[in-house]
C-alpha positions as CSV (number, residue, x, y, z in Angstrom):
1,X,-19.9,21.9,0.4
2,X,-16.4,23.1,-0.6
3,X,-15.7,25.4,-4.0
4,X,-13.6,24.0,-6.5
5,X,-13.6,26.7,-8.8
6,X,-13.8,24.8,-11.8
7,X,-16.5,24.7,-14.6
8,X,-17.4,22.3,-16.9
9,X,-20.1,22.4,-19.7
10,X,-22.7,19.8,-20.8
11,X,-22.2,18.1,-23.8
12,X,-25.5,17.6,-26.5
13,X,-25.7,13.5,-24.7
14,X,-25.9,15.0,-21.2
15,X,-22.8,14.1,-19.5
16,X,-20.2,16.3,-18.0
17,X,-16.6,15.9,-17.5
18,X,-15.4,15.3,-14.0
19,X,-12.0,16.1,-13.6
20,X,-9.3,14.0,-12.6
21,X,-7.9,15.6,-9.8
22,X,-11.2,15.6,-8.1
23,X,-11.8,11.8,-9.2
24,X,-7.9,11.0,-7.6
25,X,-9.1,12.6,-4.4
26,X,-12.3,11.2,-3.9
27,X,-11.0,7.6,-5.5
28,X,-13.6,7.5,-8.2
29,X,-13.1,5.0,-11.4
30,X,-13.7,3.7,-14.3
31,X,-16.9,1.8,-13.9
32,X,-18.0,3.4,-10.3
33,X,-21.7,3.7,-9.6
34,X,-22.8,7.3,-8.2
35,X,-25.8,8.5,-6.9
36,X,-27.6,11.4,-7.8
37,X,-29.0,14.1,-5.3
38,X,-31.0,17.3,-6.1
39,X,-31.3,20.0,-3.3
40,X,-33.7,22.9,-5.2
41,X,-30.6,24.3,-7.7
42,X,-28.2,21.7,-6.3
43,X,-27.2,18.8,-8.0
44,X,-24.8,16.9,-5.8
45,X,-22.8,13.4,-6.7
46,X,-21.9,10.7,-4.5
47,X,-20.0,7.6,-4.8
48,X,-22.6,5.0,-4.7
49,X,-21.9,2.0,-2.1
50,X,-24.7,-0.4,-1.7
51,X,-23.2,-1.9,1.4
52,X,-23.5,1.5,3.3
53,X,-27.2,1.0,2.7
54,X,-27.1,-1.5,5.4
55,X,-24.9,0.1,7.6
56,X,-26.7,-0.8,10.9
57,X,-26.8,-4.3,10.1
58,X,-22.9,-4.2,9.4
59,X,-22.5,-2.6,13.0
60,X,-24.3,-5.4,14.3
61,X,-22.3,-8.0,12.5
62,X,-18.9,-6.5,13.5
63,X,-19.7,-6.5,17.1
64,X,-21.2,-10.6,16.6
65,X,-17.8,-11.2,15.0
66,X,-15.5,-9.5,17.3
67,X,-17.9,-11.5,20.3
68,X,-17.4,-14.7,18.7
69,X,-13.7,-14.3,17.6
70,X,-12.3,-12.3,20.3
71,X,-10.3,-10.5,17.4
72,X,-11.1,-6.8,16.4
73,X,-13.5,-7.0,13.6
74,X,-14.0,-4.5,10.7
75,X,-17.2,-4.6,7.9
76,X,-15.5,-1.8,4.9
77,X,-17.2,-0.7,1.9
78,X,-14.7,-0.6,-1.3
79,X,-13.9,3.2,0.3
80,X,-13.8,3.4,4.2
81,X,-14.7,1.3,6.9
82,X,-18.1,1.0,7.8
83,X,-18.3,-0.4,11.1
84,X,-15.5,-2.1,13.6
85,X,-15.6,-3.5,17.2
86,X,-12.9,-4.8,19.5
87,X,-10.2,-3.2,21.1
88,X,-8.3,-0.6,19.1
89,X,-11.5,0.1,16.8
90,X,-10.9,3.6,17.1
91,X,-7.7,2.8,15.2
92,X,-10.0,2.1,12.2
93,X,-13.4,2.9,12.7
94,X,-14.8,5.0,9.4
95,X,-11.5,6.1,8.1
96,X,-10.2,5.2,4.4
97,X,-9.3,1.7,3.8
98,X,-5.5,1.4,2.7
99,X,-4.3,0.8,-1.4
100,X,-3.1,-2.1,-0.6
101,X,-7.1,-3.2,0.9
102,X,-8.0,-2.2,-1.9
103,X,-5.9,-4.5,-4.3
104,X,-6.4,-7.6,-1.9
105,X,-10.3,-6.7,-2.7
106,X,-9.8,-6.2,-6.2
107,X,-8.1,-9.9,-6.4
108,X,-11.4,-11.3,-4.7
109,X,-9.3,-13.8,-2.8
110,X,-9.0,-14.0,0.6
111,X,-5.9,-13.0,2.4
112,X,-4.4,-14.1,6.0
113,X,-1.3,-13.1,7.6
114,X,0.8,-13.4,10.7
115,X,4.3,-11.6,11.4
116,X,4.5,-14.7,14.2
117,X,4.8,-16.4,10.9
118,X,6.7,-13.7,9.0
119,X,4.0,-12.3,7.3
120,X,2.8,-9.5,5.6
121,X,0.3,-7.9,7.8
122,X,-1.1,-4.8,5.8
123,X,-2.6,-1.7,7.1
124,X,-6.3,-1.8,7.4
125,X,-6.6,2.2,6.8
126,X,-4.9,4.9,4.6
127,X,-3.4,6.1,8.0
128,X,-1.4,2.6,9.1
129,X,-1.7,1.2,11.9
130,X,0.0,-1.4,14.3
131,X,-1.4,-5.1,14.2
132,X,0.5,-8.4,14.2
133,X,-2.3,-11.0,12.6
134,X,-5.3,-10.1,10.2
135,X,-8.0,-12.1,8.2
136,X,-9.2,-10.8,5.0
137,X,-12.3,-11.6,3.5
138,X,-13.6,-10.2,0.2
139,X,-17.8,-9.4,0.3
140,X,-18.9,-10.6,-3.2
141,X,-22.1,-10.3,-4.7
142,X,-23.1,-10.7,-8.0
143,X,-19.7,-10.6,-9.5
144,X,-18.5,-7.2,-7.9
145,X,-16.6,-6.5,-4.9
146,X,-18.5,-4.8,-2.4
147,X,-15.7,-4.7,0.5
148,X,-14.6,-7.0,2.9
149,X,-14.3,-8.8,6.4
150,X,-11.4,-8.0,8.3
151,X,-10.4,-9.4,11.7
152,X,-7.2,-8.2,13.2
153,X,-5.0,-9.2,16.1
154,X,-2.4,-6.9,18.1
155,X,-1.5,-9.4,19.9
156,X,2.1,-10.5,19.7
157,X,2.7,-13.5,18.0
158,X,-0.6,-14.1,17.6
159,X,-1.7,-16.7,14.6
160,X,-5.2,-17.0,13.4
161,X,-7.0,-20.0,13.9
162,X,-9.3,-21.6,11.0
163,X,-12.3,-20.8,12.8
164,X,-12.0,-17.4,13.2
165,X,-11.1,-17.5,8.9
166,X,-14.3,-19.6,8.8
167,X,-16.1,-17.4,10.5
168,X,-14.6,-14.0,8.6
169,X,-16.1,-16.3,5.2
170,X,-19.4,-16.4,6.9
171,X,-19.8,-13.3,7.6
172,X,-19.0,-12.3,3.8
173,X,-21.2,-14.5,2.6
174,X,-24.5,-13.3,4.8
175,X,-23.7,-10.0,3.7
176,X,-23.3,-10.6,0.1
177,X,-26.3,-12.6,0.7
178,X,-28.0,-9.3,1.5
179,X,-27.7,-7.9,-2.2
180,X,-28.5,-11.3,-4.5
């Protein structure tokens, strides 16, 4: 656990002020669940992501997706991706998913792209990253965004078929099945 060196107080309701710098870094909002720890005279916070919880099973469904579409696949939380298989999943695997994931997750519409058909093909990660095709999936459940499907391509000139979108829905939907 790092320093900070800044204190806050707590108010006569409980609460406690956590500053923005610290909410910038560690992309915390308006609205965002977190969990509570205690550790003897530690209190500790942590940005709560329900589909972490089921981490293995997204592991299992990434490497089912990537067997099936032959396409890198990626299962990400609203924060960082959570599991990935295929080639070039070290490219992605557990890093921080890019702004512009983040938006296409906010919208809650799905999102596919091709440069073979002058497309907008996004990075995946914060870090960027070189792919020619990708398939974006939103997880829903309940009405809030969980994280999404992606399947990716570096392939050149490679254009996603509709099964491999059909099966990037799928996949979303058994996961957000997982939390209804």
């Amino acid at each position: 656990m790092k320093a900070t060196g800044i204190v806050r107080r707590i108010d006569e309701l409980g609460r406690v002020v956590i500053p923005k710098e610290i909410r910038r870094t560690l992309r915390i909002r308006e609205g965002d669940p977190l969990e509570l720890f205690t550790d003897r005279d530690e209190l500790m916070l942590k940005k709560y992501s329900p589909i972490a919880s089921v981490e293995r099973f997204a592991e299992g469904t990434a490497r089912s997706l990537n067997e099936q579409s032959g396409y890198l696949a990626a299962i990400t939380d609203t924060d960082c991706v959570l599991a990935a298989s295929g080639a070039g999943k070290k490219a992605i695997a557990g890093k921080t998913v890019s702004e512009k994931l983040t938006e296409i997750m906010s919208s809650r519409r799905s999102y596919l792209a091709s440069r073979a058909e002058s497309g907008d093909v996004f990075p995946v990660t914060a870090e960027g990253e070189a792919f020619t095709a990708e398939i974006i999936v939103p997880i829903v459940a309940n009405g809030d965004c969980l994280g999404c499907v992606v399947l990716l391509s570096q392939e050149e000139g490679c254009v996603m078929e509709s099964f491999a979108v059909k099966l990037a829905r799928l996949t979303a939907d058994i996961i957000a099945g997982q939390f209804e």
